[in-house]
N, C-alpha and C positions, 0 to 999 in steps of 0.2 A: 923413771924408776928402773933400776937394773933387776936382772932374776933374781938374785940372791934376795933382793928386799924385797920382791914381788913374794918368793917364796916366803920369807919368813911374816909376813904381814897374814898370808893365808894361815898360816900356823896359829897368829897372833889371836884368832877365832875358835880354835879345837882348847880347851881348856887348859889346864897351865903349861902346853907347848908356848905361849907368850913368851915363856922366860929365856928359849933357844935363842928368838933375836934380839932380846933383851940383854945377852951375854955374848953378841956377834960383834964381830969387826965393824958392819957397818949399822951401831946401833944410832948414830947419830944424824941417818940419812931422815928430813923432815918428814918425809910420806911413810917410812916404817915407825920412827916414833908417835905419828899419829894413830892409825892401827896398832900398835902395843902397848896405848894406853885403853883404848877400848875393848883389847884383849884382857886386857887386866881389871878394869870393869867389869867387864861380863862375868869374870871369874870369878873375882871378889861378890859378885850378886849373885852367884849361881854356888858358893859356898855360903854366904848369910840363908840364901832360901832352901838349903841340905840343913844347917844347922835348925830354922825355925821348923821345917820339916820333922824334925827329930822332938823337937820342944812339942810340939803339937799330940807328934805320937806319945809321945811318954805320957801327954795329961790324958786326952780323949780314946788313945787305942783299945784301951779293955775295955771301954764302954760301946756296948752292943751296938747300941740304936745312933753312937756318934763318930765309931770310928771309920766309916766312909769319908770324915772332914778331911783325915790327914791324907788317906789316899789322894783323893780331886786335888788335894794341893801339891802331892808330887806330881801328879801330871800336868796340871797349869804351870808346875817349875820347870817340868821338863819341857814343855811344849814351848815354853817361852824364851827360854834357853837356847832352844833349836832355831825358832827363829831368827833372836838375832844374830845368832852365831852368821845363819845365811845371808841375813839381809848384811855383815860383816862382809863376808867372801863374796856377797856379788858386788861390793863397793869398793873392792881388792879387783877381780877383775875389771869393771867399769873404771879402774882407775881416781874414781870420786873419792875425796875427803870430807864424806858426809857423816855425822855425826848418828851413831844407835839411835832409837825410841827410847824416850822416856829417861834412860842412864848415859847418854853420848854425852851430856852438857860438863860430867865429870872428868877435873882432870888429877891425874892422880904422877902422868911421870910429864916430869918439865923438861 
């Protein structure tokens, strides 16, 4: 894998920078299209759990004794977000085409 695709694969992991190599010369190289689909994953899940985030707050936030649920849930989104973002980028460095936890089985670009 050349720099360019090395770099934009690490990108593919920081939130919707995915779409930089997405929209590169060399979008068609196999090793960055696999990293900018699980860029895109992560994105797409880490936008559904801001959105349920938001759902949560709006029903339980004014209530006293229940709005700690939506807080712990941003932090398990954020925390988990962080994750695979990294376990992304050391699989960019390590050069591996090893698929995320739990969301890696998702293919979204062909």
């Amino acid at each position: 894998m050349n720099n360019d695709a090395k770099t934009f694969s690490y990108l593919a992991y920081v939130g919707p920078l995915f779409l930089v190599g997405l929209f590169s010369d060399i979008r068609r190289d196999p090793t960055l299209r696999f990293h900018l689909n699980q860029g895109c994953v992560l994105f797409l899940c880490e936008l559904a759990g801001m959105i349920l985030h938001s759902i949560v707050n709006a029903i339980l936030g004014g209530i006293i004794l229940l709005n700690l649920i939506p807080a712990l849930l941003f932090v398990f989104i954020g925390i988990a977000s962080l994750a695979l973002s990294l376990i992304g980028i050391f699989n960019v460095a390590g050069n591996r085409l090893s698929p995320l936890p739990v969301i890696g089985v998702v293919n979204i670009l062909r």
